[in-house]
C-alpha positions as CSV (number, residue, x, y, z in Angstrom):
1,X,-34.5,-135.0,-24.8
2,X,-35.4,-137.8,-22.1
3,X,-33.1,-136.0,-19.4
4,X,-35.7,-132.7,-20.3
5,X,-38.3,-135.3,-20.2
6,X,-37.2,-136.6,-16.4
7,X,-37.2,-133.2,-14.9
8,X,-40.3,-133.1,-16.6
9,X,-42.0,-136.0,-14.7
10,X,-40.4,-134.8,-11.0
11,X,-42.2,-131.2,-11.2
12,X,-45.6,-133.4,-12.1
13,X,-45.2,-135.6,-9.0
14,X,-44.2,-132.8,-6.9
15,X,-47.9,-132.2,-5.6
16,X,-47.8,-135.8,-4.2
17,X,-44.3,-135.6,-2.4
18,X,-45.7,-132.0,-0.6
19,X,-48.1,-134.3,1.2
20,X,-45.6,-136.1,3.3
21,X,-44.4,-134.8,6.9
22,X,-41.3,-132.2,6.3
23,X,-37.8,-132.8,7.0
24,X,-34.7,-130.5,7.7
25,X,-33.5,-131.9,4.2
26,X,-32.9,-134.2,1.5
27,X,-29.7,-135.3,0.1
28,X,-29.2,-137.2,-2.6
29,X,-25.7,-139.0,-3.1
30,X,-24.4,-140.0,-6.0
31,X,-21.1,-142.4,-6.9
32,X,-19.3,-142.8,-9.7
33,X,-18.7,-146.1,-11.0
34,X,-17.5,-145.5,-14.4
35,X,-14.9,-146.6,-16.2
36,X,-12.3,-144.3,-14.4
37,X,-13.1,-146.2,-11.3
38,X,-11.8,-150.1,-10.4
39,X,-12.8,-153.1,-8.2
40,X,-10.7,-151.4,-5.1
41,X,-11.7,-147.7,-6.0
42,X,-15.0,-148.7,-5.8
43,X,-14.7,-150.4,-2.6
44,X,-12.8,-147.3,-1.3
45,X,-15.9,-145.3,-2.1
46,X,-18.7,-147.3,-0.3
47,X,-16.5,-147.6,2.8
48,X,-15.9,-144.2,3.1
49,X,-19.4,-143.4,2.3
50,X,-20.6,-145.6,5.2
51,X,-18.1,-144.8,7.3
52,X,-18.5,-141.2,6.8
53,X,-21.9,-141.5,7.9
54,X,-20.8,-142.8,11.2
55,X,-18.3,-140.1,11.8
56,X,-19.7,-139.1,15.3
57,X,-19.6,-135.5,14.1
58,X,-22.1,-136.4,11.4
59,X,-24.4,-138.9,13.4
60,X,-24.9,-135.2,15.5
61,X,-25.5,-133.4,12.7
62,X,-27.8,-135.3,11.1
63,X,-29.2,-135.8,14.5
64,X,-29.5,-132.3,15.4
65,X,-33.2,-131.6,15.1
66,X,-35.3,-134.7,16.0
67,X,-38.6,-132.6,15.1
68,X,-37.0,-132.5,11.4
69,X,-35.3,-135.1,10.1
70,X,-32.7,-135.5,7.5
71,X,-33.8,-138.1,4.6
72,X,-30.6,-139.6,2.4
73,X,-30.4,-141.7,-0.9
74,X,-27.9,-143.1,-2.4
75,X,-27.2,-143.8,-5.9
76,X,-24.3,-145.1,-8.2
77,X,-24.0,-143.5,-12.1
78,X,-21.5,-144.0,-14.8
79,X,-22.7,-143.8,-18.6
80,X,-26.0,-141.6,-19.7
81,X,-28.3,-144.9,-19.3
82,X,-26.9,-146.0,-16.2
83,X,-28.2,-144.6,-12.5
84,X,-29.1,-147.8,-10.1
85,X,-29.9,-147.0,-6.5
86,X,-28.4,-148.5,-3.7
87,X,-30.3,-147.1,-1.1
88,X,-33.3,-145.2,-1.2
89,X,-35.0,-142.3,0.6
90,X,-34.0,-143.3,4.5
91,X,-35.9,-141.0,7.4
92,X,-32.6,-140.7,9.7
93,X,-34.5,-140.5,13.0
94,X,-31.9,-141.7,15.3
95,X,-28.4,-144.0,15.4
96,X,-30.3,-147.0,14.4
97,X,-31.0,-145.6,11.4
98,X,-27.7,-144.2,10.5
99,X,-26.0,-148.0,11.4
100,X,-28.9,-149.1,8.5
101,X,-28.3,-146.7,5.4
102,X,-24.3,-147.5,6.0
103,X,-25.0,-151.1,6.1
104,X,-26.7,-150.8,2.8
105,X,-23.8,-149.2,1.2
106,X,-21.2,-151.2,2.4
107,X,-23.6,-154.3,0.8
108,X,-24.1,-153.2,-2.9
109,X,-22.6,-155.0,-5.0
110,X,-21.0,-153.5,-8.4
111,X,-22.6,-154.4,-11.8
112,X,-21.4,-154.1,-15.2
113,X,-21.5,-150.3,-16.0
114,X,-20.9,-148.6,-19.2
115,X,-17.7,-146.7,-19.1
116,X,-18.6,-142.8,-19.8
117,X,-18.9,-140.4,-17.5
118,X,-22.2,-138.9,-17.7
119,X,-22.3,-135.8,-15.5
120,X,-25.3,-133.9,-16.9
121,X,-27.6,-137.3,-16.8
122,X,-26.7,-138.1,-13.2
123,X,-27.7,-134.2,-12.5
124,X,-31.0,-134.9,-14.0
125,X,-31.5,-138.2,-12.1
126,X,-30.3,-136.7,-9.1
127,X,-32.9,-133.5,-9.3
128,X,-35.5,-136.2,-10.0
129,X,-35.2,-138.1,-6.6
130,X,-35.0,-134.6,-4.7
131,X,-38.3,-134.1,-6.6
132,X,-39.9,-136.5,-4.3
133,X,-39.4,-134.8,-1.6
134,X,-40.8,-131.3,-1.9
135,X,-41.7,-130.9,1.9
136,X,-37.8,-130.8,2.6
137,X,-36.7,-127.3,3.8
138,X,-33.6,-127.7,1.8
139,X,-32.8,-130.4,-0.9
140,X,-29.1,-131.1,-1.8
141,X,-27.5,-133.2,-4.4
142,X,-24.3,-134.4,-3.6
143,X,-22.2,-136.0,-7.0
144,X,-19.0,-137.6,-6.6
145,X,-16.8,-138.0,-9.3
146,X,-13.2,-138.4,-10.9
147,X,-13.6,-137.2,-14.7
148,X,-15.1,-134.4,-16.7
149,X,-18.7,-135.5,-18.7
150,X,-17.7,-136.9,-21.7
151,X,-21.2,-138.6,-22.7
152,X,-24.7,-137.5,-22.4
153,X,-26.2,-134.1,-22.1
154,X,-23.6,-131.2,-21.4
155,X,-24.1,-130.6,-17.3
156,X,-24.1,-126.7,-18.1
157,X,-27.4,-127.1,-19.8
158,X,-28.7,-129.5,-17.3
159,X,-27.9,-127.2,-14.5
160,X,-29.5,-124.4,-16.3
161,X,-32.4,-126.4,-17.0
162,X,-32.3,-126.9,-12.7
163,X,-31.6,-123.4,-12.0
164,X,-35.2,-122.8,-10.7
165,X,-36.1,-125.4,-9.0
166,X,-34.7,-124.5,-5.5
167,X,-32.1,-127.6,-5.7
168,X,-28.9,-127.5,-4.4
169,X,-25.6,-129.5,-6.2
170,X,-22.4,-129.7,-4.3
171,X,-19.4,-131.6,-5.7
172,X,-16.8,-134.0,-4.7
173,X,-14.0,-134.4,-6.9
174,X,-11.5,-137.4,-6.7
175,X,-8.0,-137.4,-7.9
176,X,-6.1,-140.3,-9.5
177,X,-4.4,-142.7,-7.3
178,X,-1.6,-144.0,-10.3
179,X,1.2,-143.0,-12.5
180,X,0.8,-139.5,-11.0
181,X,3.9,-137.2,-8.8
182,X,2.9,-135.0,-6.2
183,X,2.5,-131.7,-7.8
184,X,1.4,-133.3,-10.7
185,X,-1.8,-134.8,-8.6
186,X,-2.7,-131.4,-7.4
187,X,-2.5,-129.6,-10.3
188,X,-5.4,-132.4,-11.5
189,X,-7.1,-132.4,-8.9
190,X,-7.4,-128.7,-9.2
191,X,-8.6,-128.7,-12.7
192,X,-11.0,-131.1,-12.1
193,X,-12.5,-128.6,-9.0
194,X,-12.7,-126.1,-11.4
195,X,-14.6,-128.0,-13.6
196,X,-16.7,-129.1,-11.7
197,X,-17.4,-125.0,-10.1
198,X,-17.8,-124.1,-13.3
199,X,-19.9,-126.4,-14.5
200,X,-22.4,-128.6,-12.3
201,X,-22.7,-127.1,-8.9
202,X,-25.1,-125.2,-8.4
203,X,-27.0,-122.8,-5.3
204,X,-25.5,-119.4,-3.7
205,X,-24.0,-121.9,-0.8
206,X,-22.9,-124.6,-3.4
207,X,-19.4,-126.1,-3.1
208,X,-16.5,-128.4,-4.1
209,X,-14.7,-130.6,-1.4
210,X,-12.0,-132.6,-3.1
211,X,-10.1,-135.7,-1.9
212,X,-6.2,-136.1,-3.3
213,X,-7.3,-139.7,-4.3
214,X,-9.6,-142.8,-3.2
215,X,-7.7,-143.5,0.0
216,X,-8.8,-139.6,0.9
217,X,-12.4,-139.9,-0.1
218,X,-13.6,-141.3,3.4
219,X,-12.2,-137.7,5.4
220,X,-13.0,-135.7,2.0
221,X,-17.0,-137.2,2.6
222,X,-17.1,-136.4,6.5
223,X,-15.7,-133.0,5.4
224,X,-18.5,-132.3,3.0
225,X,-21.3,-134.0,5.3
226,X,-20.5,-131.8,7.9
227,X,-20.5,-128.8,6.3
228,X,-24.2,-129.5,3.9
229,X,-25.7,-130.5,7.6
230,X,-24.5,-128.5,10.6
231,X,-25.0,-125.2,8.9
232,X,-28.9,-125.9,8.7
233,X,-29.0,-127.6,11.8
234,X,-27.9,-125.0,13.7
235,X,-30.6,-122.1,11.6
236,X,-32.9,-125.1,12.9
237,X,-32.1,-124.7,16.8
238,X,-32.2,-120.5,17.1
């Protein structure tokens, strides 16, 4: 299968990515832009991407240990064919930086995507940049989404495929912002977390933050940041 075939290709390159200088780690971010997900959703999720990363309690995390920086891509996904990066690997060395990689997200501009949600690919693609960059002491996917896969490989067997590779897959699960009550919400949004437990995450420290709906995602993401980065910053400083 060509998702088999991509994980393939990352553990080949791997001897090339162990060259470069370490870093305290890697994470890879990826958006949803399927069919689930309009105009204003998606403009909802590249603000509060960006301005997540300018959360002043994430520019010190991701700060915290100069000697060892924290590298961050950023990629959108929908259907099985369909992963385009909007920013690639970014060596966060200080605030300039930071002010950069949000700047770049806040600029991509949506394309036509197919409309299936492709979970298990956009695992695969997301384990594939991480492969790149071996020399990290810890390499984290990050996948946000608002639907179960429905196209594509079956993310069970792509995390299973994953399991050894010393990868990390956290979640961010977004509930729908229409035609929904209060409980009603929640008890979605809760299925969908368990979905995605049950499923694609993956690692002993793996998790699922969730966000009520797009207007949330910007305080869901800061959650979620904080926790992936201050944990290993602090190991870093004893």
């Amino acid at each position: 299968m060509r998702w088999r075939a991509l994980i393939a290709a990352l553990l080949l390159a791997a001897p090339v990515a162990a060259q470069e200088a370490p870093c305290r780690q890697a994470l890879a971010l990826g958006l949803d832009v399927s069919g689930s997900v309009d105009s204003a959703e998606y403009a909802l999720q590249l603000r509060g991407l960006a301005n997540a990363l300018r959360h002043p309690e994430v520019v010190a995390a991701l700060l915290a240990e100069p000697s060892a920086p924290v590298e961050i891509a950023v990629y959108v996904w929908s259907g099985p064919g369909y992963q385009r990066l909007i920013a690639d690997w970014v060596r966060i060395t200080g605030p300039a930086d930071i002010v950069a990689l949000a700047g770049q997200v806040l600029a991509a501009a949506r394309h036509s995507a197919p409309p299936e949600t492709a979970l298990g690919r956009t695992m695969a693609f997301g384990a594939a940049l991480l492969g790149q960059r071996q020399g990290c002491w810890k390499r984290t996917l990050d996948i946000s989404g608002d639907g179960k896969n429905n196209a594509g490989p079956r993310p069970e067997a792509v995390r299973a495929t994953l399991a050894g590779e010393g990868i990390t897959i956290n979640g961010l699960v977004i509930g729908s912002d229409a035609r929904r009550g209060g409980d009603m919400r929640y008890v979605e949004i809760g299925e969908l977390a368990a979905y995605f437990q049950a499923y694609v995450i993956l690692g002993p420290d793996a998790f699922v933050e969730t966000a009520l709906g797009y207007a949330n995602y910007e305080a869901a993401m800061v959650r979620k940041l904080k926790r992936e980065l201050e944990g290993l910053a602090l190991s870093a400083l004893q």
